[in-house]
N, C-alpha and C positions, 0 to 999 in steps of 0.2 A: 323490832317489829318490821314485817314485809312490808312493803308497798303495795296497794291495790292497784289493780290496771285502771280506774280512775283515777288514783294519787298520781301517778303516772302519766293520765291523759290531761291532766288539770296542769302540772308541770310545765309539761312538754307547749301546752298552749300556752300559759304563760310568758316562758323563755321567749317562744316567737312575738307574742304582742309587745314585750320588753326590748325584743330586737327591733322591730320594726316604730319602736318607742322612742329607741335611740336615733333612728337615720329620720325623725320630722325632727327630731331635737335639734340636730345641727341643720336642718333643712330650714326649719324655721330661725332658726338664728342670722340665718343668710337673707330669704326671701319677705319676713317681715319686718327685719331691720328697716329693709328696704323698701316695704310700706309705711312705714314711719315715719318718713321724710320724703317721698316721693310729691305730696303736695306742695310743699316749701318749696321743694328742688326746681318741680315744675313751673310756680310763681317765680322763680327765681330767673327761668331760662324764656321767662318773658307769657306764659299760658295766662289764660281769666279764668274765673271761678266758675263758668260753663264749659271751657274745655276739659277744667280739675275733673267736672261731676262725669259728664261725658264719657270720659277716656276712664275713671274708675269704675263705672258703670258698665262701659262695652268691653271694657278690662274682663271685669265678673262674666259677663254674658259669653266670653269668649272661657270663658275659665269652667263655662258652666256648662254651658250647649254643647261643646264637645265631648262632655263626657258620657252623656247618651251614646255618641257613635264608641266611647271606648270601653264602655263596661258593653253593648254588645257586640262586639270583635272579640274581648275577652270570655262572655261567657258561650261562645261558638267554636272560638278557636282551644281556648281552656291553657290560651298562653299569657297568664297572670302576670308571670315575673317579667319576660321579656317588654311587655307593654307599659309595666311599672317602671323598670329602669331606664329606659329611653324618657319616658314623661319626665321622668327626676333630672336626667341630665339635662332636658331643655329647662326646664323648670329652673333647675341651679346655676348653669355657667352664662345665664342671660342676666343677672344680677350684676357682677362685676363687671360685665362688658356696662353699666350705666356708668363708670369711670369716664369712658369713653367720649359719653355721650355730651354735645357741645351748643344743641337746638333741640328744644323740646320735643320737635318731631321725631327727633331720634331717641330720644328716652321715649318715647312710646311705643313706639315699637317692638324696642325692647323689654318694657310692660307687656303689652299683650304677647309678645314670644314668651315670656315667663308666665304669663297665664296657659298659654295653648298648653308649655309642659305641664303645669299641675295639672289641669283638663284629662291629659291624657292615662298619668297616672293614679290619681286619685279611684275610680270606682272599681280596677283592679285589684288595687291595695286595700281599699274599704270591703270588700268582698272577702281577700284571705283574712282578714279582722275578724270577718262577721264567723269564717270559719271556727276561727277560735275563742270568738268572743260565745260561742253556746256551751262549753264546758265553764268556764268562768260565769256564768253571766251578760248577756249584749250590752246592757247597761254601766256596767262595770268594766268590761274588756275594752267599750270604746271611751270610758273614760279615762282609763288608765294610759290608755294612749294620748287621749288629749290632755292630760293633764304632762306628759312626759313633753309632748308638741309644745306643748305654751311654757315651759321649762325654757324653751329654747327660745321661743319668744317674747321672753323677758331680757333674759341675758343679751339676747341680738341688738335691741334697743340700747340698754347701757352701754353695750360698748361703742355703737354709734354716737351715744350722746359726750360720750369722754372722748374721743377724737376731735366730734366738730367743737367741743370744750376746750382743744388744745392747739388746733389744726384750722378751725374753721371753712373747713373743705369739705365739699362733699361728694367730689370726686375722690378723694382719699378713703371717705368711708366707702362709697361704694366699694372700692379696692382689695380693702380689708377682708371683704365679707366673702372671695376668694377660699380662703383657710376651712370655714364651716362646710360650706358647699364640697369642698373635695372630702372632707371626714366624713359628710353623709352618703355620699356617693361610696367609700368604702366600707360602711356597716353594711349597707345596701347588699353589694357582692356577699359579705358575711353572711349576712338572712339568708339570700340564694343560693350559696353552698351548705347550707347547714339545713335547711326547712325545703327540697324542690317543690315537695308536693302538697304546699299546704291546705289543700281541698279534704288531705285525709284527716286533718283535726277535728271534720266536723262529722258525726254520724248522718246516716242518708234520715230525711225526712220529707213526708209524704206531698204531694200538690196539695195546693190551697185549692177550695171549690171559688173559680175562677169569678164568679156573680159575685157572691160575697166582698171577695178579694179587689173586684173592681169598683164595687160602690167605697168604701172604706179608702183607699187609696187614692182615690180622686179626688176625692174630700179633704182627706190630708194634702196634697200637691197645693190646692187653695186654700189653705189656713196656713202653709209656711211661705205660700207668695204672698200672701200678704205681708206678713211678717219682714222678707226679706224685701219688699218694695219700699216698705218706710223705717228698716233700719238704715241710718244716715250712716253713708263710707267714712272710714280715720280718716283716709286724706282730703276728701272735705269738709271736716272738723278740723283739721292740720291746718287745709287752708284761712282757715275762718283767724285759727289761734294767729299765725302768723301775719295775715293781715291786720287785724284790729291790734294786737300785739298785748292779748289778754296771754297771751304763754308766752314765755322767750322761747328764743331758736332750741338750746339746749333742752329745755323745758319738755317742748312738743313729743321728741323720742320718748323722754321719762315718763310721760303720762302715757304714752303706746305701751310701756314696760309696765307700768301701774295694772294698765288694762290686760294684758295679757296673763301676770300674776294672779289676778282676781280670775281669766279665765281659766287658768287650769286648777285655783281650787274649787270654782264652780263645777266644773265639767267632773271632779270624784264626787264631790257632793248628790248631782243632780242626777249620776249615774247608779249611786248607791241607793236613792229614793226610787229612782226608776227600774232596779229589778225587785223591790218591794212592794211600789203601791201604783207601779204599770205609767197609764199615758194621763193621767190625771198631774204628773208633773210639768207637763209640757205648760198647762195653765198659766201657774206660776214664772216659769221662764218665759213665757209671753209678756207677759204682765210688766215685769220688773222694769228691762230697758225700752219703757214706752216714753219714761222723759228723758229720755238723752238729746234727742236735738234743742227742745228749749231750753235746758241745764245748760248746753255747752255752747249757744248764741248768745244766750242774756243773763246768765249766770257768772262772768268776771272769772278770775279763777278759781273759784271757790267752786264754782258750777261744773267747769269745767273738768275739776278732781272727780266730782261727784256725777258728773257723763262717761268718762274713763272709766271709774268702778262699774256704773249700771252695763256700759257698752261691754265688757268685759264678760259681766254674767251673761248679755247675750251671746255672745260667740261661744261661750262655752256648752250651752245648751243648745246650739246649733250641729257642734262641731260631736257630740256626744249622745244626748237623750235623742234628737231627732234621728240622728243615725241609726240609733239601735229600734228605734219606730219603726223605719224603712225595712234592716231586718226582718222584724219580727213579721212583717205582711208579705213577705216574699219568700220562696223555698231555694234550696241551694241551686238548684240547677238554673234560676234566672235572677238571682243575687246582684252579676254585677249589672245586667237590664236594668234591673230595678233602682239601683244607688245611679246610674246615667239620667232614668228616667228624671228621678226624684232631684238632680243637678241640675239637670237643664230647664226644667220648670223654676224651680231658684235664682238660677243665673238672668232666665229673661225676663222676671219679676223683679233683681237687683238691679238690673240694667236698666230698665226702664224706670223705677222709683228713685237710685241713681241719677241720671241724667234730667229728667224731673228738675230734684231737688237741685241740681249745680244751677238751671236754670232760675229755679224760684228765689235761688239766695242774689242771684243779682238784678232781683226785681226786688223782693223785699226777705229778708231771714224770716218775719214772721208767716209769709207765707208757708214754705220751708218746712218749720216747726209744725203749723196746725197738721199737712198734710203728711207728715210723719208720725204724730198721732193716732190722727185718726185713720190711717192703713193698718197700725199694728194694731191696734183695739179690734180693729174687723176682722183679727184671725180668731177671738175669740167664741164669738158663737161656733164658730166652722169646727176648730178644737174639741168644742162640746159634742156637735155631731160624730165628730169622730169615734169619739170615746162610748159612745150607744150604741153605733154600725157595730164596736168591736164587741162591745158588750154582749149584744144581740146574737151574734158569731160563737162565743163562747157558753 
């Protein structure tokens, strides 16, 4: 039997979401490893648990706010790949240069140098996704991706955690992480010789009525800052474990791996509800990791297993159903605007919930706790509205 020029176009998107499935795999094996101990590392090189929050927080907000200026460069200039590959290789070879690093003021720098690359590359690359993710499914296409991403950041953790198990250096893991970074950086080339144009995967569709489109969208921006204000950063939960020494050293990475695993089966799961039953999933993925900071303060290890799983399912419904939300209210022609917009309103809601929270924990963890709570709970009415503006629309 023939193939239809659907089977065809369904394929052919596929292959690329697969490719570009593979270059976060080993991207993330590099650069989350290295969020996995980047709190220790930094207590280690002398930091307090307000520079930990701080520096992960302005981390995010550098990681975030830039990407507004690069998804519109990307969607004016309509140079996707180029803008992707350079974010990747800052993003990547800023990892292994933390070997290097010998004062905490220099591993941070080279933190935020590794956020500026993702920044830059991210709403380009979420953009040719979202290309291919409308033959598949948005929901499905950006899980599939996430779910392929957090593959790589499970495994990045294990093998940090068996080095510093054998080595106890974490200038040597940093080292390591070398090997992944360079094989993502060559699937990377792969995808852009194989896929130039991948704007042509997705059919032209029409403008959104711009009123509509701006009520709905604004409303969303404020129901996942909230969200992202009082989801608590890993490395101040890293921080937390390593201080009180409710995790061991080795520990700390595995439960990053714990959390990661748990994200990419969340992120097919929540991807496969969300091109079934729409933005009514988003609910639930709000919902779940609202106890993760007092699980993982006053919960012992046990807590803290069960922080790791909840935090997990969040990033995964981050990283996937909210993305294909953002899609689905924007048309191709200001696509990667749109994934910048929706970035940088996140990053300066992490950053400041963030940096917040490093403060509060060393005045009191309970403070900490309430107020990560109650931030994430208050994206819940805003969700609701959300889901009526679209309603209403439809």
């Amino acid at each position: 039997m023939k193939s239809t020029a659907t089977d065809l176009d369904l394929r052919h998107a596929t292959r690329f979401v697969v490719l570009l499935g593979m270059v976060s795999l080993f991207a993330d094996m590099t650069y989350e490893s290295a969020r996995a101990i980047t709190g220790p590392f930094l207590e280690l090189l002398g930091a307090s648990a307000t520079v930990v929050g701080v520096v992960a927080g302005l981390g995010e907000l550098i990681g975030y706010a830039l990407r507004f200026v690069s998804g519109k460069i990307a969607d004016r200039t309509g140079r996707y790949w180029a803008i992707t590959i350079f974010g990747y290789c800052l993003n990547l070879l800023a990892v292994p240069a933390l070997a290097l690093a010998g004062y905490w003021q220099v591993a941070v720098a080279l933190m935020f140098l590794e956020r500026a690359g993702k920044a830059m590359r991210n709403p380009p690359r979420d953009a040719m996704l979202s290309f291919a993710g409308q033959r598949m499914g948005r929901g499905w296409g950006f899980a599939l991706h996430e779910a392929m991403d957090q593959t790589g950041a499970t495994l990045g953790p294990l093998l940090v955690a068996g080095i510093l198990a054998v080595r106890h250096d974490y200038h040597a893991a940093f080292a390591m992480l070398l090997a992944p970074a360079l094989l993502s950086l060559a699937v990377l080339l792969t995808a852009r010789f194989l896929f130039p144009h991948p704007r042509d995967l997705e059919s032209k569709t029409p403008e959104l009525d711009t009123h509509d489109y701006a009520k709905s969208f604004w409303l969303y921006l404020a129901a996942t800052g909230c969200i992202a204000a009082g989801f608590a950063d890993y490395p101040l939960l890293a921080y937390h474990f390593g201080k009180t020494g409710s995790v061991s050293v080795v520990g700390i990475p595995l439960l990053y791996a714990l959390a990661m695993g748990v994200d990419a089966i969340a992120a097919l799961a929540f991807g496969w509800v969300y091109d079934r039953k729409g933005m009514s999933v988003l609910l639930v993925a709000a919902l779940l990791p609202v106890p993760v900071a007092p699980l993982a303060l006053f919960g012992g290890f046990e807590g803290a297993v069960a922080a790791a799983v909840l935090w997990g399912i969040g990033m995964g419904a981050q990283e996937s159903v909210m993305k294909a939300a953002v899609a689905a209210m924007s048309p191709a022609a200001r696509r990667g605007t749109a994934f910048g917009t929706f970035n940088m309103s996140f990053g300066v809601f992490w950053f400041l919930g963030s940096a917040l929270m490093g403060v509060l924990y060393d005045f009191s963890p309970l403070l900490l706790a309430a107020f990560s709570v109650a931030a994430q709970l208050a994206a819940l009415p805003l969700l609701v509205g959300v889901m009526r503006t679209a309603s209403s629309r439809s």
